[in-house]
C-alpha positions as CSV (number, residue, x, y, z in Angstrom):
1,X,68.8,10.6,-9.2
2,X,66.2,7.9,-7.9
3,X,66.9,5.6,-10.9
4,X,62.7,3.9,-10.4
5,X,60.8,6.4,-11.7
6,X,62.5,6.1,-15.5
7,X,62.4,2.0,-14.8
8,X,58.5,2.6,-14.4
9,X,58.7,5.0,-17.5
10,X,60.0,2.6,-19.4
11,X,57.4,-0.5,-18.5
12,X,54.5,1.6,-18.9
13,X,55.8,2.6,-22.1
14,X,56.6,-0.8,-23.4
15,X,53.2,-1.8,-22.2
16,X,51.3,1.0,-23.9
17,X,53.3,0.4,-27.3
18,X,52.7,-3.0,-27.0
19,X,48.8,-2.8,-26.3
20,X,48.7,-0.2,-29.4
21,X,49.9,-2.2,-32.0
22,X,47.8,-5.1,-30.5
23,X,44.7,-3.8,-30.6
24,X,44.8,-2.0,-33.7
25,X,46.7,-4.6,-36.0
26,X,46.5,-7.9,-34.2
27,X,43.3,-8.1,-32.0
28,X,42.4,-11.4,-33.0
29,X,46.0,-13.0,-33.8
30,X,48.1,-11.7,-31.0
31,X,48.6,-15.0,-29.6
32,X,50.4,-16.1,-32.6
33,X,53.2,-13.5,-31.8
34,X,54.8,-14.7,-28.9
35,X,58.2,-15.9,-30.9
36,X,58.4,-12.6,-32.7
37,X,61.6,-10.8,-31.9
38,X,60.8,-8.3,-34.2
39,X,57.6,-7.1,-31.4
40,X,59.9,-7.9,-28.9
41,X,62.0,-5.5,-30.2
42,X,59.5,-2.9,-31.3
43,X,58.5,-2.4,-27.3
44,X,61.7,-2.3,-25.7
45,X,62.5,0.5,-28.2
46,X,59.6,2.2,-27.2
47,X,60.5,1.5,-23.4
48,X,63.7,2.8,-24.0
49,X,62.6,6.1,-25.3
50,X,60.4,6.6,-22.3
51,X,63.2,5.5,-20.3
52,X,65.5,8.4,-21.8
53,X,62.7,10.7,-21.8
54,X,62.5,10.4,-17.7
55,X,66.1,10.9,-17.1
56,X,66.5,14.1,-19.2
57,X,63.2,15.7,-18.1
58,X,64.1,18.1,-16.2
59,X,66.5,19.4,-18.7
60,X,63.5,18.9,-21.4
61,X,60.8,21.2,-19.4
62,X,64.0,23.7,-18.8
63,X,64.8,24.1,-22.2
64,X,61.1,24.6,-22.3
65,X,60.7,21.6,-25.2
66,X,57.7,20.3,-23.3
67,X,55.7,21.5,-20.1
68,X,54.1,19.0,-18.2
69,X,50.5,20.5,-16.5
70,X,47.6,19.1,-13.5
71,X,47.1,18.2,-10.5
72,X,49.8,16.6,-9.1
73,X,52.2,16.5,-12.3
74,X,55.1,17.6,-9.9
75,X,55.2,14.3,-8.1
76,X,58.0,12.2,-9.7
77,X,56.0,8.7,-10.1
78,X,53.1,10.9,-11.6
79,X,55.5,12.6,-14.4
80,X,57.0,8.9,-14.8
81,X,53.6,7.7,-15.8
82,X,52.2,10.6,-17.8
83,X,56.0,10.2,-20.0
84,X,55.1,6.4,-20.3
85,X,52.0,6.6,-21.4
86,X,52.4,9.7,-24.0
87,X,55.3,7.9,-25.3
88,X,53.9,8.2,-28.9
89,X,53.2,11.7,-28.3
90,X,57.1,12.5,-27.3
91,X,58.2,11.6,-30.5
92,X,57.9,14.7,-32.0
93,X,60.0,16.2,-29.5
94,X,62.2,18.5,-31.4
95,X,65.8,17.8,-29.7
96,X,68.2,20.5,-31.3
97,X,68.1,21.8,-35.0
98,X,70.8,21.7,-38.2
99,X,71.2,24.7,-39.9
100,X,73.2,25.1,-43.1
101,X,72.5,28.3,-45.2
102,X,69.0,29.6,-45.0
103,X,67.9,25.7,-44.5
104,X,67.2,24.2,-41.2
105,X,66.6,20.7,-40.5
106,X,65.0,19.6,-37.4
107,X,66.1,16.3,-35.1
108,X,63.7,14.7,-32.9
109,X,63.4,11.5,-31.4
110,X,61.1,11.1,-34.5
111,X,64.0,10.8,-37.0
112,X,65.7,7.9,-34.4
113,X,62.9,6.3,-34.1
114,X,61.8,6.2,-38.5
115,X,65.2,4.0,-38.6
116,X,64.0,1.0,-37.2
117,X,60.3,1.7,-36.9
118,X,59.5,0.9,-40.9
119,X,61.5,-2.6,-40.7
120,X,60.0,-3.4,-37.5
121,X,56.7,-3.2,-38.5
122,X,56.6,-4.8,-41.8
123,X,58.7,-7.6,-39.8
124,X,55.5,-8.4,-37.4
125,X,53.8,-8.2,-39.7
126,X,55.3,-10.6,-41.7
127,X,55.5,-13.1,-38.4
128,X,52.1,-12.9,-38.0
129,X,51.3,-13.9,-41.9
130,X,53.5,-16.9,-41.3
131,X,52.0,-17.9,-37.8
132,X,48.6,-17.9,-39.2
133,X,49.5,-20.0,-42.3
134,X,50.9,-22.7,-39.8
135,X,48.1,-22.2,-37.3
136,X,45.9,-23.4,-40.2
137,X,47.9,-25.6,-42.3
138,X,46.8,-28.4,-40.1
139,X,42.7,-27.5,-40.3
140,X,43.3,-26.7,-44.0
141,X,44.4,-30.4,-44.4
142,X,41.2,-31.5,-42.8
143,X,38.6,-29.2,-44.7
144,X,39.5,-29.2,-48.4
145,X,35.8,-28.2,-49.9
146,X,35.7,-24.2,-50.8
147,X,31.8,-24.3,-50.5
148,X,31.6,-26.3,-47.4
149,X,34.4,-24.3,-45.5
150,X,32.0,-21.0,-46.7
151,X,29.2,-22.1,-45.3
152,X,30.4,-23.1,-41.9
153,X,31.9,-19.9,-42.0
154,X,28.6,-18.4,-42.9
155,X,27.0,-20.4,-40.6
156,X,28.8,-18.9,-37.9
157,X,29.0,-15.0,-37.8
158,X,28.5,-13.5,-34.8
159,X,25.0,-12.4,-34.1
160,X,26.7,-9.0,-32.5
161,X,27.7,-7.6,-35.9
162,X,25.8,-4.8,-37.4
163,X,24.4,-5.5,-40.8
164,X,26.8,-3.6,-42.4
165,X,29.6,-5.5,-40.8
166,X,28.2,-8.4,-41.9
167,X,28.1,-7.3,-45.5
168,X,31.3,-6.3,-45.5
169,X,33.2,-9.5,-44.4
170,X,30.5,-11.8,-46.5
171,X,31.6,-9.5,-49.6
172,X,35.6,-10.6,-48.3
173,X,34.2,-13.8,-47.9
174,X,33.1,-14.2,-50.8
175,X,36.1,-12.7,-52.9
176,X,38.3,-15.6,-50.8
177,X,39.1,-18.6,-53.9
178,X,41.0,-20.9,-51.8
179,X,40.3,-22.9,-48.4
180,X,43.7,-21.2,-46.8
181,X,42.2,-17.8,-47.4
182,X,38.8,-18.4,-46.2
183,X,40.0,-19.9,-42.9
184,X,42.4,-17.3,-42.6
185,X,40.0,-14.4,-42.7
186,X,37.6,-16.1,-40.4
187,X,41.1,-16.4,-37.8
188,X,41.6,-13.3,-38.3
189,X,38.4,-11.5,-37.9
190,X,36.4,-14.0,-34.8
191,X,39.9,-15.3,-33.1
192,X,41.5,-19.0,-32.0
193,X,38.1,-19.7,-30.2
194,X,35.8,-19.3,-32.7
195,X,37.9,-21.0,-35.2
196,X,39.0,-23.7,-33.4
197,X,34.8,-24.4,-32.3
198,X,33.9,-24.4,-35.8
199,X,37.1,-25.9,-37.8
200,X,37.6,-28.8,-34.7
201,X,40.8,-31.0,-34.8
């Protein structure tokens, strides 16, 4: 078996796992995450998977588990990058079931992937709570005032926000009773450039 198209599975999949969690959790911190293993981790996993998927496909759409449909969707490099980029999707893919008794219990690549996915997680996250307080430590040394750090913050809210937007983080603003958590919800919701332009070192 031409051994590329599950390589290309594999980085689109890592690639599309990565870009996921990025965008949804870390869209303004992602930089800080470069020396997580733990995200590391988390998409090669997910490349893996895709990378397993690929090989046993055949076998997959035989055992009629999935069916793959359009226009060209027989085309090897095609079904290599449909399986990469529905790697989320293939996790419910039902693998073989347990029965004991009237009870059945299926296994999926779900119930593999709920043994490291829950640690993982709550592992980045925890990386990118402790690359934040460092990113900051040093500005939060510089600008010890409360009230003066909220009102450069204030001072500088994007124009592009709705009104309701606006509200909303001013209310979290507002709620914030040290300088640490100020500056880190300003990181955290306008990105390095913004803070960096209004908190310089």
């Amino acid at each position: 078996m031409n051994i590329f198209p599950p390589f290309l599975s594999f980085v689109v999949g890592s690639l599309i796992a990565l870009i996921e969690l990025i965008t949804s959790k870390y869209p303004r911190t992602y930089f800080l995450l470069k020396k997580s293993s733990a995200l590391y981790a988390y998409t090669l996993i997910y490349g893996i998977l895709s990378f397993v998927v690929m090989l046993i496909l055949k076998s997959l759409i035989k055992a009629e588990i999935i069916s793959l449909e359009g226009l060209g969707i027989s085309n090897q490099w095609i079904q290599a990058l449909v399986v990469g980029v529905s790697t989320k999707a293939l996790l419910h893919i039902r693998l073989f079931k347990i029965s004991f008794g009237s009870q059945s219990f299926p296994v999926g690549i779900e119930t593999f992937v709920f043994l490291f996915e829950p640690w993982l997680l709550r592992t980045i996250d925890l990386d990118e709570f402790n690359a934040v307080r460092e990113f900051i430590a040093f500005a939060k040394s510089r600008y010890t005032d409360l009230d003066d750090v909220k009102d450069k913050i204030e001072d500088n809210i994007p124009p592009t926000l709705s009104s309701a937007e606006k509200a909303a983080f001013l209310t979290d603003l507002n709620e914030k009773d040290s300088v640490l958590e100020a500056m880190e919800l300003y990181l955290q919701s306008f990105g390095k450039r913004s803070f960096e332009r209004v908190f310089p070192l």
